[in-house]
VODRENRO-608438 format. One record per residue: residue in three letters; x negated, y negated, z negated of N, C-alpha, C, O in turn. Coordinates in steps of 0.001 Angstrom, whole numbers, padded with zeros to 6 digits, always signed. Example, Ala and Ser with C-alpha at 12.3 -4.5 7.8 and 13.67 -1.06 7.14 Angstrom:
// VODRENRO-608438
Ala-013190+005690-007800-012300+004500-007800-013200+003300-007800-014236+003319-008465/Ser-012850+002250-007080-013670+001060-007140-012900-000030-007870-013409-001138-008039/
***
This chain:
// VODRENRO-608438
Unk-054446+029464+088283-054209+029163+086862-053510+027828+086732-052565+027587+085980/Unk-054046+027076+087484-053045+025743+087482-051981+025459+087447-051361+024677+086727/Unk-051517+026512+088765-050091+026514+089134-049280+027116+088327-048080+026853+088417/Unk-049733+028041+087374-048897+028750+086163-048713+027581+085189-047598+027206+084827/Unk-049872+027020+084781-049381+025888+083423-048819+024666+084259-048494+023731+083528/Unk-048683+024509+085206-047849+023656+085975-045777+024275+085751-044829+023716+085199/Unk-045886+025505+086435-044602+026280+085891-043677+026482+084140-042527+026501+083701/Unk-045333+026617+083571-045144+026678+082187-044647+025459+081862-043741+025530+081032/Unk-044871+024577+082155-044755+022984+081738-043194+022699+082039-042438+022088+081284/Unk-042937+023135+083010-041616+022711+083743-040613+023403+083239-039510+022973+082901/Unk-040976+024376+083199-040172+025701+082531-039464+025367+081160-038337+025683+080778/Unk-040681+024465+080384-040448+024073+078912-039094+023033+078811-038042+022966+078176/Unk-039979+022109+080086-038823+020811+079920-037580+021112+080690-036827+020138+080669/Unk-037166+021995+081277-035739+022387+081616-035183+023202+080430-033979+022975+080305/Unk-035707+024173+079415-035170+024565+078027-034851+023522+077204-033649+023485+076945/Unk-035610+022534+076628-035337+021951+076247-034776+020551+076639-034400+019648+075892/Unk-034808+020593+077811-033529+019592+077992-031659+019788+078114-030685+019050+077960/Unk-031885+021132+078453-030619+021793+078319-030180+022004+077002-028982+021892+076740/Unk-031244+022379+075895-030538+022498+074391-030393+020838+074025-029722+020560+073032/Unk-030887+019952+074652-030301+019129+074182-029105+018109+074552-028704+017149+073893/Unk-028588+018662+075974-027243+018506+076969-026507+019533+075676-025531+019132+075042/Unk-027020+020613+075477-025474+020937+074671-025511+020584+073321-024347+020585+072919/Unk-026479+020206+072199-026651+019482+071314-025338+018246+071679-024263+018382+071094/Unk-025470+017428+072369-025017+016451+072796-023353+016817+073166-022471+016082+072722/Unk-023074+017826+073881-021761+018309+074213-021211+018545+072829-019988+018405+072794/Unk-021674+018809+071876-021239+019472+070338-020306+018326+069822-020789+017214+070032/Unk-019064+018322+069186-018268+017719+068249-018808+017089+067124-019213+017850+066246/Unk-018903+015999+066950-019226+015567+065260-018394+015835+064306-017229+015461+064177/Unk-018998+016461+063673-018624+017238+061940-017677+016119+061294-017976+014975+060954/Unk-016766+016612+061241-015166+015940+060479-015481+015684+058930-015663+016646+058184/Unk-015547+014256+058422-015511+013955+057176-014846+014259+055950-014000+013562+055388/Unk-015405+015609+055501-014302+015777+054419-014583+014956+052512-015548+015046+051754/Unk-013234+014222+052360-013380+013908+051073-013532+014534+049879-012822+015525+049708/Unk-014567+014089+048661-014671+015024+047570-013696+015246+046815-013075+014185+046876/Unk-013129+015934+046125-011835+016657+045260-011992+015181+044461-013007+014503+044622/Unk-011189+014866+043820-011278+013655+042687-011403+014528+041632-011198+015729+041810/Unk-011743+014043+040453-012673+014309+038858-010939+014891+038608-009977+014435+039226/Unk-010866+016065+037482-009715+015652+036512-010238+016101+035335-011294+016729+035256/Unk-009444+015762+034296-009668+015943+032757-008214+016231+032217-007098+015904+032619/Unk-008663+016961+031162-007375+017544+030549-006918+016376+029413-007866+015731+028965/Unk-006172+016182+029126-005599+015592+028371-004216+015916+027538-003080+016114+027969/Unk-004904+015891+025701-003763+016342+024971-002085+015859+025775-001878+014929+026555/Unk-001298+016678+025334+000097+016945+025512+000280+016802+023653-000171+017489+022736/Unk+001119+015625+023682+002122+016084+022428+003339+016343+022165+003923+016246+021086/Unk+003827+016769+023441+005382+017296+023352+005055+018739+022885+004142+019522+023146/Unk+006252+018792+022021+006365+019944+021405+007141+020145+020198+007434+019123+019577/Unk+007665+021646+019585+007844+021627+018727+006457+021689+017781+005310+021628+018224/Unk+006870+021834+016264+005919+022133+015560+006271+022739+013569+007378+022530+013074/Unk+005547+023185+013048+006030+023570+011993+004469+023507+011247+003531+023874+011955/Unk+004174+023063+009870+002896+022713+008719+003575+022640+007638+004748+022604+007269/Unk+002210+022625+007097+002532+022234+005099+001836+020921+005068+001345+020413+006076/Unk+001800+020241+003559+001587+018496+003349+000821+019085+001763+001242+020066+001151/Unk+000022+018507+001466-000285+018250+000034-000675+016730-000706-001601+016055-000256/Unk-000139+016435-001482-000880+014934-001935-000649+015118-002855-000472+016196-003423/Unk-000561+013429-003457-000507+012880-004408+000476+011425-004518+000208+010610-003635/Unk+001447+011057-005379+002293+009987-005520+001626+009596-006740+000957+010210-007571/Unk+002119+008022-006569+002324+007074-007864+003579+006483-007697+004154+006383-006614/Unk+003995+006097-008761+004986+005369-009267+005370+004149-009178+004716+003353-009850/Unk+006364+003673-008462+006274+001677-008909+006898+001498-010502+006871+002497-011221/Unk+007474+000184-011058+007873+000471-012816+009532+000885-012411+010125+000548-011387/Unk+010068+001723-013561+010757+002306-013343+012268+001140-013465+013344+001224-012874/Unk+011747+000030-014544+012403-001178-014787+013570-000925-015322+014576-001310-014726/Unk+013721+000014-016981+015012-000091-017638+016156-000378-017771+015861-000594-018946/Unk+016982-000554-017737+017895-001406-017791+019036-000527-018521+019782+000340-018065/Unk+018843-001294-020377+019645-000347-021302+020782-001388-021699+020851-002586-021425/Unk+021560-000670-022345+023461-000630-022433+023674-000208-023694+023020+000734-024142/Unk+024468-000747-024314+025186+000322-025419+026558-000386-025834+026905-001562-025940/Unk+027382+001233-026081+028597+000988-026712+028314+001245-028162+027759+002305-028453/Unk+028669+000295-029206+028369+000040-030313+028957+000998-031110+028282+001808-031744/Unk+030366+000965-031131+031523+002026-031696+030996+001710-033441+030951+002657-034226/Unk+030650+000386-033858+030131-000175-035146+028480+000271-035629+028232+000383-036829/Unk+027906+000396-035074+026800+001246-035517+025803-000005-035743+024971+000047-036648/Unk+025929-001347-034736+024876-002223-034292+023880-002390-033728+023230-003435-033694/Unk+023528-000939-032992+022564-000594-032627+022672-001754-031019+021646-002001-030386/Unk+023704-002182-030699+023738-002927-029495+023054-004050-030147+021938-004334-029712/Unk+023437-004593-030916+022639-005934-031718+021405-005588-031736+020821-006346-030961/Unk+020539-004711-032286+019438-004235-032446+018333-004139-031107+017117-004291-030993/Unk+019640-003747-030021+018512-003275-028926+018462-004683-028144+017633-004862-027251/Unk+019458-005746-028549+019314-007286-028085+018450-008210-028186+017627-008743-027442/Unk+018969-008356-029824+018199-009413-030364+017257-008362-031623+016320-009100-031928/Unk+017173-007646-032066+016604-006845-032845+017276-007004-034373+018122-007883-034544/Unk+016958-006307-035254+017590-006559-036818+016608-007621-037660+015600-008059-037106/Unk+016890-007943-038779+015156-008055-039576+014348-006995-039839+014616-005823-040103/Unk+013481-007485-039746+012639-005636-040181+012290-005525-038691+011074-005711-038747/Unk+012598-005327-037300+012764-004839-036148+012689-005854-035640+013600-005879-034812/Unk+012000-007006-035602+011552-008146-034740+011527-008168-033571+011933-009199-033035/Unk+010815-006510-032304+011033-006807-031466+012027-005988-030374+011752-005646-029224/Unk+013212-005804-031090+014244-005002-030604+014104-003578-029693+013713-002428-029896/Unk+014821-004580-028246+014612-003074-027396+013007-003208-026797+012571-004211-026233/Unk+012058-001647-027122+010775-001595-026594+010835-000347-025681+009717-000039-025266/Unk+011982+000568-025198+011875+001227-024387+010743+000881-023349+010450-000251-022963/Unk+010083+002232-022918+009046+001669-021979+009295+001597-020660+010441+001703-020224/Unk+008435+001442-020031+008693+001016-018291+007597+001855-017636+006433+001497-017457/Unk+008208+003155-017269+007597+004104-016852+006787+004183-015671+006858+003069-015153/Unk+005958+005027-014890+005426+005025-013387+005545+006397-013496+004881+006908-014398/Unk+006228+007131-012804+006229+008670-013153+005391+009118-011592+005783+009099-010425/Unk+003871+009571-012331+002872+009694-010465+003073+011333-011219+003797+011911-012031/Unk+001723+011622-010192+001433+013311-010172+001514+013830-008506+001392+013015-007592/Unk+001654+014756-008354+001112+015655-007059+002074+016089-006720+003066+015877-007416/Unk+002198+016916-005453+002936+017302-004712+002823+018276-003403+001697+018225-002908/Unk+003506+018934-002896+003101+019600-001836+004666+020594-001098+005666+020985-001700/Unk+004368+020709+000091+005831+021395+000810+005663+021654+002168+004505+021952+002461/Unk+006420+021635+003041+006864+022360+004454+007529+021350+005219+008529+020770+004796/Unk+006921+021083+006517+007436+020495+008003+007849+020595+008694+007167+021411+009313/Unk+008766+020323+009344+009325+020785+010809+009795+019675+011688+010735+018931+011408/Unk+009048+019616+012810+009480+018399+013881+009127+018875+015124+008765+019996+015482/Unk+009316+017680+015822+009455+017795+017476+009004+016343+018180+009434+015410+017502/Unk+008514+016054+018946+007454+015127+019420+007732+015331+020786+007762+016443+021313/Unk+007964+014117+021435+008297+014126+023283+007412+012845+023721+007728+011676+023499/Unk+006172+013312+024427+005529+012064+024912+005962+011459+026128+006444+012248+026941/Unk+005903+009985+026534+006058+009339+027629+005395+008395+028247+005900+007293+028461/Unk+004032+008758+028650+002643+008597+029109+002254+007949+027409+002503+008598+026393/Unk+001872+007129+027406+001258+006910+025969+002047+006509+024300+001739+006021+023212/Unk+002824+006898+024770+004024+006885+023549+004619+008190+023315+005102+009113+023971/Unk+004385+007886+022125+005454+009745+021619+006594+008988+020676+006348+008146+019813/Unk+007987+009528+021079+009074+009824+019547+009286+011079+019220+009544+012024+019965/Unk+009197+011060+018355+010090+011928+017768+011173+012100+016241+011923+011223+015811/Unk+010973+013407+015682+011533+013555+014475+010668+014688+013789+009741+015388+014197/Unk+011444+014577+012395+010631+015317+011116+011479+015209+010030+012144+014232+009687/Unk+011388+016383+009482+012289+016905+008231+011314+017649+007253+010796+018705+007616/Unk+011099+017199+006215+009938+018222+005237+011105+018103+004239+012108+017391+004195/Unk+010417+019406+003180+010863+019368+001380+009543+019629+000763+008922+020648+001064/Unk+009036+018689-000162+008492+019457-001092+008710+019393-002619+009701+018790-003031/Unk+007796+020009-003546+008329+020278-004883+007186+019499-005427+006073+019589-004910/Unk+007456+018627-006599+006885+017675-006800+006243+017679-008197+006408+018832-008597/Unk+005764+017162-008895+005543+017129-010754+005210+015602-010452+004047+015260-010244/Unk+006410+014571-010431+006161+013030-010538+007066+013192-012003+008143+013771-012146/Unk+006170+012414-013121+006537+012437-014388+005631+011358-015266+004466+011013-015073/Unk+006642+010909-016381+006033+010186-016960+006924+010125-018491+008021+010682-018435/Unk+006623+009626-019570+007587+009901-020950+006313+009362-021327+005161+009537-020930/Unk+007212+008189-022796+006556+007712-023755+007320+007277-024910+008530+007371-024705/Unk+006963+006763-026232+007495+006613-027512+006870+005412-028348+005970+005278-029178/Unk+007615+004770-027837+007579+003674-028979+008020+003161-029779+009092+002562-029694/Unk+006957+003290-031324+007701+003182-032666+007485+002049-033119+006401+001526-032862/Unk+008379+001409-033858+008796+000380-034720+008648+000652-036042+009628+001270-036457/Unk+007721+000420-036981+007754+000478-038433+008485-000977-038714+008361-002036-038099/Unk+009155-000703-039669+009705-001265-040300+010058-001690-041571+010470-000661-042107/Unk+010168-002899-042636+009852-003743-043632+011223-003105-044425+011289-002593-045543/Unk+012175-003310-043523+013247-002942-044258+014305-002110-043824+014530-002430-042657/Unk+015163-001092-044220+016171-000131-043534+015033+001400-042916+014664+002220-043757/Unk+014709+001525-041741+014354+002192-040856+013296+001827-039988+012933+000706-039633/Unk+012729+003279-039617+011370+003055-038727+012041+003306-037296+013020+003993-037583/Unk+012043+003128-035973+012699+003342-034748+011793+004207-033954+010562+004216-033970/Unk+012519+004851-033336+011539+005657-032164+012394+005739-031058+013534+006201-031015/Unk+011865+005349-030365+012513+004685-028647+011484+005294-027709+010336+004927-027460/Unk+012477+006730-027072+011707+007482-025979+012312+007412-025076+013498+007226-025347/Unk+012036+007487-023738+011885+007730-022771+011452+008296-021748+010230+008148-021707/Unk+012078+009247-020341+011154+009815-019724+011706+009979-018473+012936+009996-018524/Unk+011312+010088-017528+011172+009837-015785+010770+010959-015187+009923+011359-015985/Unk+010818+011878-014157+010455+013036-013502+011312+013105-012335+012485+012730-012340/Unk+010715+013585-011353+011159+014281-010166+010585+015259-009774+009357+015191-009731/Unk+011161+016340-009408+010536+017821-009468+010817+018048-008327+010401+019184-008103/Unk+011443+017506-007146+011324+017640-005639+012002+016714-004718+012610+015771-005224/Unk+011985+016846-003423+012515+015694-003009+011939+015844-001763+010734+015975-001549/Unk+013114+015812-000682+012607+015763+000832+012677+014559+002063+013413+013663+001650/Unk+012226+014286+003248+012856+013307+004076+013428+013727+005255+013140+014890+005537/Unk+014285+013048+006187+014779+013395+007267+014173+011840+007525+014195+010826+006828/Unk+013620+012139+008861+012590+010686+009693+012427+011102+011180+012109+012120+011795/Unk+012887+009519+011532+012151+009570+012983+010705+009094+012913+010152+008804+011853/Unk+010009+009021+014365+008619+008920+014828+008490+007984+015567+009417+008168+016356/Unk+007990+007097+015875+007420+006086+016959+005424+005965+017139+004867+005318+016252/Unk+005008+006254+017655+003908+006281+017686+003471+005953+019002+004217+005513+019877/Unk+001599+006290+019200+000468+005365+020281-000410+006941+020459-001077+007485+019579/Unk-000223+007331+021549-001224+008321+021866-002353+007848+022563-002296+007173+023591/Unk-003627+008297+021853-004954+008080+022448-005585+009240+022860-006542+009554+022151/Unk-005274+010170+024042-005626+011545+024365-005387+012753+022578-004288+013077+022127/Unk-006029+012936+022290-005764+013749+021448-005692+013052+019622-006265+013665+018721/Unk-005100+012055+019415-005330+011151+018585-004371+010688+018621-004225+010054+019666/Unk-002920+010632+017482-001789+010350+017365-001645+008946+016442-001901+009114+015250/Unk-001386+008016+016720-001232+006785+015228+000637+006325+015583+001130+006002+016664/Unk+001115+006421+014624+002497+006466+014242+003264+005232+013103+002855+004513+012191/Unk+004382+005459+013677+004865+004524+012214+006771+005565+011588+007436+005723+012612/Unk+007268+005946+010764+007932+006665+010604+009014+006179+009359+008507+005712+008339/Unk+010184+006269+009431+011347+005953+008820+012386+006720+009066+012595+007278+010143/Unk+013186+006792+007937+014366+007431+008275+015377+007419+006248+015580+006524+005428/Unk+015671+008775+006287+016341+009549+005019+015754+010211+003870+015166+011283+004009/Unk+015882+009604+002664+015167+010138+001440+016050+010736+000595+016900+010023+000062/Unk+016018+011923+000362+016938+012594-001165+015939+013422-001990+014944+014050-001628/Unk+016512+013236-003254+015539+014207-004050+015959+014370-005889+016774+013623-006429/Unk+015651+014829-006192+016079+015687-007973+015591+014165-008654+014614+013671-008092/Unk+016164+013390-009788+015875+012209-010731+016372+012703-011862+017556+012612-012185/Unk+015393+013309-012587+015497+013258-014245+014977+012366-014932+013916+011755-014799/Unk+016240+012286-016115+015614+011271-017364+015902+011729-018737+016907+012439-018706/Unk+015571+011646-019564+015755+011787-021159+015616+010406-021931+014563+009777-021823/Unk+016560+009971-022634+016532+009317-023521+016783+009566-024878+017707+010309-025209/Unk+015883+008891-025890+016020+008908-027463+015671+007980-028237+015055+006962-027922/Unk+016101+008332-029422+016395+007275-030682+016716+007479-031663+017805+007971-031958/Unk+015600+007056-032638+015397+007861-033918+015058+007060-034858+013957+006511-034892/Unk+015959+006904-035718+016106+005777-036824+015890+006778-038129+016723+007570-038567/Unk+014571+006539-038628+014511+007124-040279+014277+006407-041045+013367+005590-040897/Unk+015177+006485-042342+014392+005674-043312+013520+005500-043534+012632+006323-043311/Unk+013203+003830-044338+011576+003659-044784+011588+002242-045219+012664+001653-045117/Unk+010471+001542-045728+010938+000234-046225+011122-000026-047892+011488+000854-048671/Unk+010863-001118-048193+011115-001115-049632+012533-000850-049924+013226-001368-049048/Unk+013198-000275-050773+014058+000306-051142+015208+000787-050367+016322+001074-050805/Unk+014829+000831-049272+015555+001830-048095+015774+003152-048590+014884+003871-049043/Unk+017301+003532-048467+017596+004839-048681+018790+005480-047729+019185+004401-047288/Unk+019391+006160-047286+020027+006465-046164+019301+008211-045201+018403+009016-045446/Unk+020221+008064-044236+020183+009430-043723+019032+008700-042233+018579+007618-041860/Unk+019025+010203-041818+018371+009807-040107+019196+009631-039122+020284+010204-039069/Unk+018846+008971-038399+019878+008312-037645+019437+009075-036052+018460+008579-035491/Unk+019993+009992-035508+019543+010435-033599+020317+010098-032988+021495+010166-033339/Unk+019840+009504-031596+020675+009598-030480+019886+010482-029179+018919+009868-028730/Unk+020082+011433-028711+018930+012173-027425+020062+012457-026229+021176+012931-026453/Unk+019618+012122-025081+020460+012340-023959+019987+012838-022936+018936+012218-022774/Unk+020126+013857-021811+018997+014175-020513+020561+014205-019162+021660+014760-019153/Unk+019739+013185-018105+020580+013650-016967+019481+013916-015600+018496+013267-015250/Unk+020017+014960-015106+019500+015148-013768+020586+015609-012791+021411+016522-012827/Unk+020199+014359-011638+021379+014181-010426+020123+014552-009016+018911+014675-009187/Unk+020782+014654-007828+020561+014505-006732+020986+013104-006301+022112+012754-005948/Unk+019791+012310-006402+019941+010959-005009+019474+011350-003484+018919+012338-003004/Unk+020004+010000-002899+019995+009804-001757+019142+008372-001693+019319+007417-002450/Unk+018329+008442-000779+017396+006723-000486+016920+007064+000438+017188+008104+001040/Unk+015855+005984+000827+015176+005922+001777+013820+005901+002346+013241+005048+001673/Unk+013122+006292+003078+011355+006294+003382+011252+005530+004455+012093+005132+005261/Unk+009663+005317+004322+008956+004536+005924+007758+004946+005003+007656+005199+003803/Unk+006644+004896+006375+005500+004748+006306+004630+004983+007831+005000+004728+008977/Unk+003422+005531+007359+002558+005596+008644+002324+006582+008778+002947+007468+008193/Unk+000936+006920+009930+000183+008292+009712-000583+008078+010918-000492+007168+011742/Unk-001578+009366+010866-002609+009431+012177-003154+011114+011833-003202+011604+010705/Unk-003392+011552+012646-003474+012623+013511-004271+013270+014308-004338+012727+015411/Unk-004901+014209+014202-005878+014296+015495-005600+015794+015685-005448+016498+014687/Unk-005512+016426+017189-005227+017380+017954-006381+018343+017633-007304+017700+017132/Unk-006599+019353+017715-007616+020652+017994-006808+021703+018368-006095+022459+017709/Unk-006984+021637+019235-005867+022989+020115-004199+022828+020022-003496+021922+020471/Unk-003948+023625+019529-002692+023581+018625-002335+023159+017875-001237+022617+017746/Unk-003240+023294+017089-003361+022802+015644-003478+020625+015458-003755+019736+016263/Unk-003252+020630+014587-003146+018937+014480-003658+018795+013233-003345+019769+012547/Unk-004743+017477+012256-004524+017150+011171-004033+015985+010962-003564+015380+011926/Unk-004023+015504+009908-003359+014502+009733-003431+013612+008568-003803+014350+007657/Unk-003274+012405+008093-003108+011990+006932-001907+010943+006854-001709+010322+007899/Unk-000958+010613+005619+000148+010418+006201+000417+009400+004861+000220+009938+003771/Unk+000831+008035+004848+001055+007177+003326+003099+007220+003651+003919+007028+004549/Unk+003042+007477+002696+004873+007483+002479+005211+006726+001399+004429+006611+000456/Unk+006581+006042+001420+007124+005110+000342+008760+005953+000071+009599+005933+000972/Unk+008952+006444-000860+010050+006965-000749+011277+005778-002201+010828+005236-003211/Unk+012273+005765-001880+013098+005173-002391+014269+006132-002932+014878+006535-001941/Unk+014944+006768-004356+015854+007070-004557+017032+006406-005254+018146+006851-005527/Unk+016374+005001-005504+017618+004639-006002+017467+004697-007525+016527+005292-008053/Unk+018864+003766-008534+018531+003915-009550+019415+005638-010344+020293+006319-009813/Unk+018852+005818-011475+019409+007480-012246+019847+006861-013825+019142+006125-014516/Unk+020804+007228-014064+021096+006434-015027+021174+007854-016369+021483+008943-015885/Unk+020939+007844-017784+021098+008747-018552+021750+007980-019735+021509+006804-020011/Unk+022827+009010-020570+023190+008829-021861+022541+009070-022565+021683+009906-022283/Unk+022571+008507-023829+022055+009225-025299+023647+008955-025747+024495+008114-025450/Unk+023573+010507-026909+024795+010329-027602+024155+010944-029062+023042+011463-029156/Unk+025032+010778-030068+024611+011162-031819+023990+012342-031868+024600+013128-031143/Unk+022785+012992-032534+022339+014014-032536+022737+014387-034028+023084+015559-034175/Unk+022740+013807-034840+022877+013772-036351+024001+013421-036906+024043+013211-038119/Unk+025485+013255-035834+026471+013106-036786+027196+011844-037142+028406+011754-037351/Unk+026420+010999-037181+027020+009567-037927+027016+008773-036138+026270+009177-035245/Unk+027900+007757-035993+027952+007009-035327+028134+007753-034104+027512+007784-033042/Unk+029132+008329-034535+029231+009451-033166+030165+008348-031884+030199+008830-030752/Unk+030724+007245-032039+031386+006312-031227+030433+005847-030297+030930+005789-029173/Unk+029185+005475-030340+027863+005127-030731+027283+005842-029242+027311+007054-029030/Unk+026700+004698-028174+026318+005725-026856+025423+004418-026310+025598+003199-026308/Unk+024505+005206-025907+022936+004124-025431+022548+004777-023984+022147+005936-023875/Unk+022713+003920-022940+022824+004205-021625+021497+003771-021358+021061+002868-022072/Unk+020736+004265-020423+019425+003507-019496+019373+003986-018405+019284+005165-018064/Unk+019449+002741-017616+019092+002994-016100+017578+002853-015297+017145+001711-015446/Unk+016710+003682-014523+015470+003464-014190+015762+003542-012672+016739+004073-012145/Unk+014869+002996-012153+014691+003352-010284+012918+004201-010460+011877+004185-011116/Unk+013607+004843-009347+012863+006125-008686+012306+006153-007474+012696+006511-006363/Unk+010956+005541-008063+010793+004926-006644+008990+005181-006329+008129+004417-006766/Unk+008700+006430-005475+007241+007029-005396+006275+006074-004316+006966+005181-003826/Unk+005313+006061-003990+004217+005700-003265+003321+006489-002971+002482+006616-003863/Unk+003123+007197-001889+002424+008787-001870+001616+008919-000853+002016+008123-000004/Unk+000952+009329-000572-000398+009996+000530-000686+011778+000767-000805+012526-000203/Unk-000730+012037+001522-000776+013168+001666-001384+013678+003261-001291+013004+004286/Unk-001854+014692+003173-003029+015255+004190-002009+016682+004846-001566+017426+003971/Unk-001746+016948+005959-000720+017528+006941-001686+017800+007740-002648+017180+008192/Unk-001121+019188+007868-001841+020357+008878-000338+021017+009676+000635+021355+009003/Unk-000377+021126+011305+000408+021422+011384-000144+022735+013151-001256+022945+013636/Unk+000724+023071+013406+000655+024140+014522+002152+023831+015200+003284+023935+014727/Unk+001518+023272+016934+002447+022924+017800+002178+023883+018347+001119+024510+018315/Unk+003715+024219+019257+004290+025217+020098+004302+024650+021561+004645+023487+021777/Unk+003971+025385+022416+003607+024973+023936+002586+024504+024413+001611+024422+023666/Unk+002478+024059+025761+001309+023528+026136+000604+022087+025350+001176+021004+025231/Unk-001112+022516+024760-001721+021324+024521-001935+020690+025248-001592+019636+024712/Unk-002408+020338+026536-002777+020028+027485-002390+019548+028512-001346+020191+028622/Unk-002417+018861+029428-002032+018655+030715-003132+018080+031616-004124+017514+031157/Unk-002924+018240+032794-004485+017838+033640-003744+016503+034202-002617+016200+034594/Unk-005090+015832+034010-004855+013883+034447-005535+013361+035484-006436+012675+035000/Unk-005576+013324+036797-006179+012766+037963-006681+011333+037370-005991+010463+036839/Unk-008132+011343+037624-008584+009733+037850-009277+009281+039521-009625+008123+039752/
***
């Protein structure tokens, strides 16, 4: 029995000394490095096409009236005023605000954290304003001096400069402003006064032109897929619109009362838009 657990013994330590001669013969396991992290990160190249809705205000429209007399005096009147008419010309000084809304189309090329691009919208507008101010009067005539301001649409052509923060656009934007400038002017002289007698006196005039001016403003942005929102402050500039009044009633038909206003909005508006191509791109850190 001895001599067996003597064998047994020996037996053991030649197995296991041999598994551990080839343990030992074995190659050490080659260090492999972990993949690095990535994250996707908005892409804002692209085309794109949205609608805009807001709201404008007005800066003052700042009058600036004229007249050819053709004997009437009404140039004297709208100067220095008559008696009776102490404080001559009271045409008002309009802010023509109100709402708005229209259609986008641009294109956006990023270059690691900068995007340019461009943008062309139109929309249709209700910026309006009209008022009447009357003059009673002691002697001759009572006056009525109207006025009125509107733009019923008006688009921009603009470039883009902006700061991309992954899916988070902040911008600054300038370029080309045109758009519709209506005005109406009037003037309405009726008798009244102690022993005032005489006819009514009209002058009413309306012009609407197409200007040309200019925009800047800002905006910011945020990505969800495709889709983008946005909120956007615009300053648009058209320039001044000038309108006639001429005789409505006949007398003093020589007789022509010009006013010039500037057209000039301050606006905000909220932009939804849908880009074309890849949102995305993958970013090694």
């Amino acid at each position: 029995m001895f001599t067996v657990k003597r064998f047994l013994a020996a037996l053991a330590i030649t197995i296991f000394g041999l598994t551990g001669a080839q343990a030992a013969d074995l190659a050490a396991r080659p260090y492999t490095k972990a993949p690095p992290a990535v994250a996707a990160v908005y892409d804002w190249t692209g085309f794109y096409v949205g609608g805009n809705v807001g709201y404008g205000w007005g800066e003052r429209a700042d009058p600036a009236m004229s007249v050819i007399d053709g004997g009437s005096g009404l140039g004297a009147f709208l100067t220095t005023g008559f008696p009776g008419f102490p404080s001559g010309n009271l045409y008002p000084n309009l802010k023509p605000s109100g709402v708005f809304g229209g259609l986008q189309i641009g294109y956006d090329k990023q270059f690691g954290t900068w995007v340019v691009g461009a943008v062309a919208d139109i929309q249709a507008a209700d910026f309006k304003a009209s008022r009447t101010v009357s003059t009673p009067a002691s002697t001759c005539c009572n006056a009525d001096e109207s006025l009125s301001a509107k733009i019923n649409w008006f688009g921009t052509v603009r470039g883009k400069l902006g700061f991309a923060a992954n899916d988070w656009l902040f911008y600054g934007t300038g370029g080309l402003a045109y758009g519709e400038a209506k005005s109406t002017l009037g003037f309405v002289c009726t008798p009244g006064g102690v022993g005032c007698a005489g006819a009514t006196i009209g002058f009413a005039g309306s012009q609407s032109e197409t200007k040309v001016g200019w925009s800047a403003g800002a905006g910011v942005s945020k990505a969800i897929g495709q889709w983008n929102v946005g909120i956007e402050y615009l300053h648009v500039d058209l320039g001044r619109s000038s309108v006639t009044a001429t005789s409505t009633t006949g007398f003093f038909t020589a007789t022509t009362i010009t006013a010039s206003q500037r057209f000039v909005e301050d606006m905000a508006r909220v932009t939804v838009n849908y880009k074309f191509g890849p949102s995305a791109i993958v970013a090694k850190y």
